[in-house]
C-alpha positions as CSV (number, residue, x, y, z in Angstrom):
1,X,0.0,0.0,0.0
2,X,1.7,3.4,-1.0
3,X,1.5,5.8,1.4
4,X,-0.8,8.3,-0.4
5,X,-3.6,4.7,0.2
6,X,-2.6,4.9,3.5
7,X,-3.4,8.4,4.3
8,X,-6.3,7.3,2.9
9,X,-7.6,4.9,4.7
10,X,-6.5,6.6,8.2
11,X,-9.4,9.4,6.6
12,X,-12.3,6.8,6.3
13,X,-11.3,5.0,9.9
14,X,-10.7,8.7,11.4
15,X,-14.6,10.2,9.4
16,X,-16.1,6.7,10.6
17,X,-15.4,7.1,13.9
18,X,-16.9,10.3,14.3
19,X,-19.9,10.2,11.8
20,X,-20.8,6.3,12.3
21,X,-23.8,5.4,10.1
22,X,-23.9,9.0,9.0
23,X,-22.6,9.4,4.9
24,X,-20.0,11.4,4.0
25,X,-18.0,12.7,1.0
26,X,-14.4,14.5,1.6
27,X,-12.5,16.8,-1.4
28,X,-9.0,17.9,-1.0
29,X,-9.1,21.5,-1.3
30,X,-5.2,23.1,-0.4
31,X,-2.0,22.8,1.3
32,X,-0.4,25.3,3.1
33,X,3.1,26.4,3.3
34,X,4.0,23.3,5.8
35,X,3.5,19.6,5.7
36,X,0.1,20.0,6.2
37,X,-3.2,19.6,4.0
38,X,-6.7,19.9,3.9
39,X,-9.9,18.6,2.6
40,X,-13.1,19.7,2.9
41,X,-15.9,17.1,4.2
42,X,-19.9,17.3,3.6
43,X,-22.1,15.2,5.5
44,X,-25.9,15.9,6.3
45,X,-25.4,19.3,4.5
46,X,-23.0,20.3,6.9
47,X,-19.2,20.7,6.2
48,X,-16.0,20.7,7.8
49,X,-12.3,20.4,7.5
50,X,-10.1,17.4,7.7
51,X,-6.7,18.6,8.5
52,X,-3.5,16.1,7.6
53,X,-0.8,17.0,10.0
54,X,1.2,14.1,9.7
55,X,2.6,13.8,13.6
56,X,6.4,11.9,11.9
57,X,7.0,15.6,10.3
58,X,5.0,18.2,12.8
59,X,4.4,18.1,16.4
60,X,1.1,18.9,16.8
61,X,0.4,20.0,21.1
62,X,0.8,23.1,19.6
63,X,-2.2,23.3,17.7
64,X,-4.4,22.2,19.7
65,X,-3.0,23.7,23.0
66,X,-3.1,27.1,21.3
67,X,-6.3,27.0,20.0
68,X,-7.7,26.4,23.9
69,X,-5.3,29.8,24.4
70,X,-6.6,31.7,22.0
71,X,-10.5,30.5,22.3
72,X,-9.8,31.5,25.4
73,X,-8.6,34.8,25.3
74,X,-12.2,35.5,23.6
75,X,-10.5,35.4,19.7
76,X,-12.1,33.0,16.9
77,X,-10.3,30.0,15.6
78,X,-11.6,27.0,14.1
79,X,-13.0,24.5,17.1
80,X,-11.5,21.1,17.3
81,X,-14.1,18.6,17.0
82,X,-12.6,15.5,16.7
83,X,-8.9,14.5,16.9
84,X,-6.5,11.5,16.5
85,X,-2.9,12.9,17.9
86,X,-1.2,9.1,16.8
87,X,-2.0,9.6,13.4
88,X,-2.4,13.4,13.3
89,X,-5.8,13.4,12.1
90,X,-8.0,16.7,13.0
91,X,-11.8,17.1,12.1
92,X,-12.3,20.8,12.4
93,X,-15.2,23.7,12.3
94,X,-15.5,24.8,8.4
95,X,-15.1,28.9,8.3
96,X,-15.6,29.1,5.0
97,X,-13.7,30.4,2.1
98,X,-13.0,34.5,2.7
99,X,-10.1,35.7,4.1
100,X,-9.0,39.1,4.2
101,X,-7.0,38.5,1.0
102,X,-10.3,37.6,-1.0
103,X,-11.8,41.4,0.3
104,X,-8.2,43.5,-0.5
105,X,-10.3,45.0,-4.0
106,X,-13.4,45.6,-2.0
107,X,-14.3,49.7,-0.7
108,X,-14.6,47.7,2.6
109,X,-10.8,47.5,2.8
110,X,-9.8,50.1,5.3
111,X,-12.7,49.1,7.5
112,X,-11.5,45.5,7.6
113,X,-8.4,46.6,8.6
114,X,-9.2,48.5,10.8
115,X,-11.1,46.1,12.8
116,X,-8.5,43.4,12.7
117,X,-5.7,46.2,14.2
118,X,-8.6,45.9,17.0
119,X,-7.3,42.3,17.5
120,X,-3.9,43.4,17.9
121,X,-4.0,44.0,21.8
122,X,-6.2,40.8,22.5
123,X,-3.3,38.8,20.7
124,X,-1.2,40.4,22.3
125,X,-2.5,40.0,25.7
126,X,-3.2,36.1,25.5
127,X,-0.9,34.3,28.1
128,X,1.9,32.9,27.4
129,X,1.9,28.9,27.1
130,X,4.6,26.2,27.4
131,X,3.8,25.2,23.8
132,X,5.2,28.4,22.5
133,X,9.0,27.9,21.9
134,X,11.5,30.6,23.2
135,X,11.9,33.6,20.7
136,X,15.1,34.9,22.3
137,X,18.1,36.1,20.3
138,X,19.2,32.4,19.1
139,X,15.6,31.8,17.3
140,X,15.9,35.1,15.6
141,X,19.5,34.5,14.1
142,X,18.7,31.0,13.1
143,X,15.6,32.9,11.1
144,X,17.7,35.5,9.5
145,X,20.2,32.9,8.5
146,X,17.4,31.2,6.4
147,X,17.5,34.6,3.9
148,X,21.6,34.0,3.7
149,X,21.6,29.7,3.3
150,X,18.4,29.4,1.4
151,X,18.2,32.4,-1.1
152,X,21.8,33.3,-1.7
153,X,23.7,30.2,-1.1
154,X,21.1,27.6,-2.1
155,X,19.4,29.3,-4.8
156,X,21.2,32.1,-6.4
157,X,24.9,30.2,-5.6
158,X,26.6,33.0,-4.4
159,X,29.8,32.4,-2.8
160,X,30.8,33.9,0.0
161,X,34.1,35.0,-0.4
162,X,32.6,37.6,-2.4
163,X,29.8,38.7,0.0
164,X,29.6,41.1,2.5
165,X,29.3,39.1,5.7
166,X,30.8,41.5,8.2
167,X,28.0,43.6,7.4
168,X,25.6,40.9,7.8
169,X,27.1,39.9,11.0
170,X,26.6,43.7,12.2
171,X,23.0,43.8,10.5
172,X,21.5,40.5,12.3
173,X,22.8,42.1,16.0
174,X,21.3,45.7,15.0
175,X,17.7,43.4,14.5
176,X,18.2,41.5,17.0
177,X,18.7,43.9,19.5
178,X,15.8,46.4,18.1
179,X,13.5,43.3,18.8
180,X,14.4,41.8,21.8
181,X,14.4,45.6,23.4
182,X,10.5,45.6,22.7
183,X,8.0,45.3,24.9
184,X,7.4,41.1,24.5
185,X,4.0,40.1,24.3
186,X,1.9,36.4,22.9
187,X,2.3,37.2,18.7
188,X,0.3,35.1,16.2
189,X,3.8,35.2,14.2
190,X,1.8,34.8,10.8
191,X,-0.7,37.6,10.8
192,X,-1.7,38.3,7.1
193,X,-4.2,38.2,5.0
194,X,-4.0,34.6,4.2
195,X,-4.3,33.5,7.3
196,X,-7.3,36.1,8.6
197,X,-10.8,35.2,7.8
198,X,-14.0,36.4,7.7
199,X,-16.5,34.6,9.3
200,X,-20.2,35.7,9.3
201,X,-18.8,39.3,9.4
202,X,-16.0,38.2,12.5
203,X,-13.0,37.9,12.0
204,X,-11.3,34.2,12.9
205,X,-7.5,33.5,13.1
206,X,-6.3,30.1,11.5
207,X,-2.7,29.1,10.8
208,X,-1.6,30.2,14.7
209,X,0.2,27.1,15.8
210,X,3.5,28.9,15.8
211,X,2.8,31.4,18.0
212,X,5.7,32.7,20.3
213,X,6.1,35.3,23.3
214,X,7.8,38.4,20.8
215,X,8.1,42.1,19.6
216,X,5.0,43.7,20.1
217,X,5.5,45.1,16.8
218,X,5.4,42.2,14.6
219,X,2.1,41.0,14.0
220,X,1.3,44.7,13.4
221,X,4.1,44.0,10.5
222,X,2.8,41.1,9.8
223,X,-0.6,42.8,8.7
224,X,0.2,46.1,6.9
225,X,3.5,44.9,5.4
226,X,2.2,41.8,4.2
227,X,4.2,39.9,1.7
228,X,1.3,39.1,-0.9
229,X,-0.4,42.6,-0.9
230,X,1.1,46.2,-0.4
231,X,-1.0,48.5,1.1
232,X,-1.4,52.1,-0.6
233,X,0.9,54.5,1.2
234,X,-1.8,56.9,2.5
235,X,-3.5,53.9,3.9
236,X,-0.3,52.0,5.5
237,X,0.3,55.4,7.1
238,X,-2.9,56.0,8.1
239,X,-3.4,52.1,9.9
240,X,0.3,52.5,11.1
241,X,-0.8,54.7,13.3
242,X,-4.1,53.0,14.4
243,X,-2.2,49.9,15.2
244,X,0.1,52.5,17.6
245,X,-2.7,54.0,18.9
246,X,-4.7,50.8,19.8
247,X,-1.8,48.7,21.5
248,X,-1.1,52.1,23.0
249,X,-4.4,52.3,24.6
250,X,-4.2,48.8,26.0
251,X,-0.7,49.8,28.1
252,X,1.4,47.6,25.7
253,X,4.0,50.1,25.0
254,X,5.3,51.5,27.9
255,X,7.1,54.8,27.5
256,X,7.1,54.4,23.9
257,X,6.7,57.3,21.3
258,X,4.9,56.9,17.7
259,X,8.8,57.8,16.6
260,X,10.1,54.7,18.5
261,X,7.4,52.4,17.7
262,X,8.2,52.9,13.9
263,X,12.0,52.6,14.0
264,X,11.0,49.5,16.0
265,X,8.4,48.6,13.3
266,X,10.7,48.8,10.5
267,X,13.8,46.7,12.2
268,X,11.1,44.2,13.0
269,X,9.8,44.5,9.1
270,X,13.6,44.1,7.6
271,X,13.9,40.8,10.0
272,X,10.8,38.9,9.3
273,X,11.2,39.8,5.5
274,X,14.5,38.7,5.4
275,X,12.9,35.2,6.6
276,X,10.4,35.3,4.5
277,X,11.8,36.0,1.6
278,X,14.5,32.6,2.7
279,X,11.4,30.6,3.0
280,X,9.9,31.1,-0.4
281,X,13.8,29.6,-1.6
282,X,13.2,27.0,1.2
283,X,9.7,26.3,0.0
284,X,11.2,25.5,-3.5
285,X,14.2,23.8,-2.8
286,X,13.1,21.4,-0.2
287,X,9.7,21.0,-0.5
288,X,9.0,21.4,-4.4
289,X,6.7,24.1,-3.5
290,X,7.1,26.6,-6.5
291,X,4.0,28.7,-5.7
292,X,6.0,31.1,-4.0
293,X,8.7,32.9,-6.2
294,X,6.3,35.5,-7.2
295,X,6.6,36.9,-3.7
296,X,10.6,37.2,-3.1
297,X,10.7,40.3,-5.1
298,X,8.1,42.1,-3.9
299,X,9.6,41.0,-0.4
300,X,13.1,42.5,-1.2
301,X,11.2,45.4,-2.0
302,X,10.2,46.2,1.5
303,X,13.8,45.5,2.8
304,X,15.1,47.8,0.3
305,X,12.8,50.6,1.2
306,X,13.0,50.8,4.7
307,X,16.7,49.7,4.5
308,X,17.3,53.2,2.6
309,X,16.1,55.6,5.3
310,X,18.2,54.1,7.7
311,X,22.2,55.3,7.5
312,X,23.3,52.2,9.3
313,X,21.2,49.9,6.8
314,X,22.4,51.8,3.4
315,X,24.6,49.0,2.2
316,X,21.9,46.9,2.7
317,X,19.4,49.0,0.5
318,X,22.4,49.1,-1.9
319,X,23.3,45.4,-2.1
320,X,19.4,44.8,-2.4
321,X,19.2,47.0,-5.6
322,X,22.4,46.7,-7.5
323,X,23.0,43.1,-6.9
324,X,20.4,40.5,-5.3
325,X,17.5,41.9,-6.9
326,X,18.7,41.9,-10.5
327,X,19.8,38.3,-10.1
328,X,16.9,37.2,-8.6
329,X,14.9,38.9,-11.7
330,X,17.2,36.9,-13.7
331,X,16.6,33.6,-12.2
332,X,12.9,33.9,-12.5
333,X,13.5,34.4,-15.9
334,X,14.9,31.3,-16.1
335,X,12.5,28.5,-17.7
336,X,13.6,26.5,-14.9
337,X,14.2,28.1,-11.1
């Protein structure tokens, strides 16, 4: 039996013992950016979602202890109804098919976002739990060196004699510093529009299972600087400061000025792009997963602009521009990646 029939018949055991005499039909519908995938069950005119977590690749306490956090911190996420931890099996509530990325074109825009920055302080305030793994200075390095293995050794070959690694060196203690000096608070870690959905007209969080104690700036980052969609300028100004103003109002940022929540903001932004833009190479190169390139550009792009208004960060703005960016462009061109 391959292991695709397998999987399969793990489904019809796992759907039996929760249906029993009831029929069902189940669809694959996606797969997300881990090992994970989905399909989409109808039974009595009701559906739901049967999530594949396969427990040999992903440990999955998380998930379901942070969904009892969050649920309980009075935010929406998907209820667990039925579960097999042995063969990581999860029968879950079916929100539907909108998320904030389905609405980006709509006049409602700026009121959607605004209502999800109300979110930001209720996130923020959930406790911590033992299932959320230490975000200290060691995570964060081991994230920024996914940018330098994954997109410039691994993909784009670049050798490193002939890069500027005592810059780098400098740059990754510069961020790390700027976030760690925050004000640390529970962070979704994932906060954008793919993973945001609208539910009946509430929003509901999905994708939350890496959640981490962190910057109170990031999923604020997250959000307005999100790697699929840029915001307008007027508008990412405008709900820059609504974010400030509402984890201000909730006492999450002690002492801290508008001026000194965006510096923070931005060394935040330059980190988790940096990541990012390693995982789309990642997402490629280890896991076949070519659905991704489209975004490493437009995630340089960020770097690059916020890099340039900083003095200490011009070399980085410069090396962006002049010489990872116009190979990247060249690689995509490339009939084969």
């Amino acid at each position: 039996m391959t292991n695709k029939q397998n999987r399969q018949s793990l489904y019809e055991g796992f759907l039996n013992s929760y249906f029993g005499n009831c029929g069902y039909q189940y669809s694959a519908i996606t797969s997300d950016a881990s090992f994970r995938c989905y399909h989409r069950v109808v039974s009595a005119q009701h559906s739901y979602i049967l999530m594949d977590s396969d427990p040999d690749k992903l440990d999955n306490r998380p998930f379901v202890e942070l969904n009892r956090c969050f649920t309980q911190a009075g935010l929406k996420v998907p209820n667990i109804l039925h579960i097999d931890m042995d063969s990581g099996l999860m029968l879950l509530e079916d929100l539907g098919s909108q998320h904030l990325a389905d609405r980006l074109d709509d006049q409602t825009r700026m009121q959607d976002y605004q209502e999800i920055i109300a979110l930001l302080p209720r996130i923020a305030s959930t406790p911590a739990s033992d299932f959320m793994k230490p975000y200290d200075g060691q995570f964060i390095n081991m994230e920024l060196d996914i940018f330098w293995q994954w997109l410039i050794g691994d993909w784009l070959k670049l050798d490193e004699r002939n890069l500027p690694v005592t810059q780098w060196t400098t740059l990754k203690k510069q961020l790390i510093d700027a976030m760690l000096a925050q004000p640390q608070v529970t962070m979704h870690r994932d906060f954008h529009s793919r993973n945001i959905m609208n539910v009946s007209g509430e929003w509901a969080l999905i994708d939350y299972q890496d959640a981490v104690q962190g910057p109170v700036t990031y999923d604020a980052v997250s959000l307005l600087r999100d790697c699929y969609f840029k915001l307008p300028q007027a508008e990412f100004n405008m709900l820059q400061s609504a974010s400030f103003a509402k984890l201000d109002e909730a006492n999450l940022l002690p002492h801290m000025t508008f001026e000194q929540y965006q510096r923070y903001f931005d060394m935040t932004g330059i980190q988790r792009h940096l990541k990012a833009a390693g995982i789309f190479c990642r997402l490629l190169l280890r896991d076949g997963k070519a659905g991704y390139l489209q975004n490493i550009l437009p995630t340089l792009q960020y770097i690059h602009d916020v890099a340039k208004c900083y003095e200490s960060f011009q070399w980085l703005a410069t090396w962006l521009r002049h010489d990872i960016m116009p190979k990247v462009e060249a690689k995509l061109s490339y009939k084969t990646v």
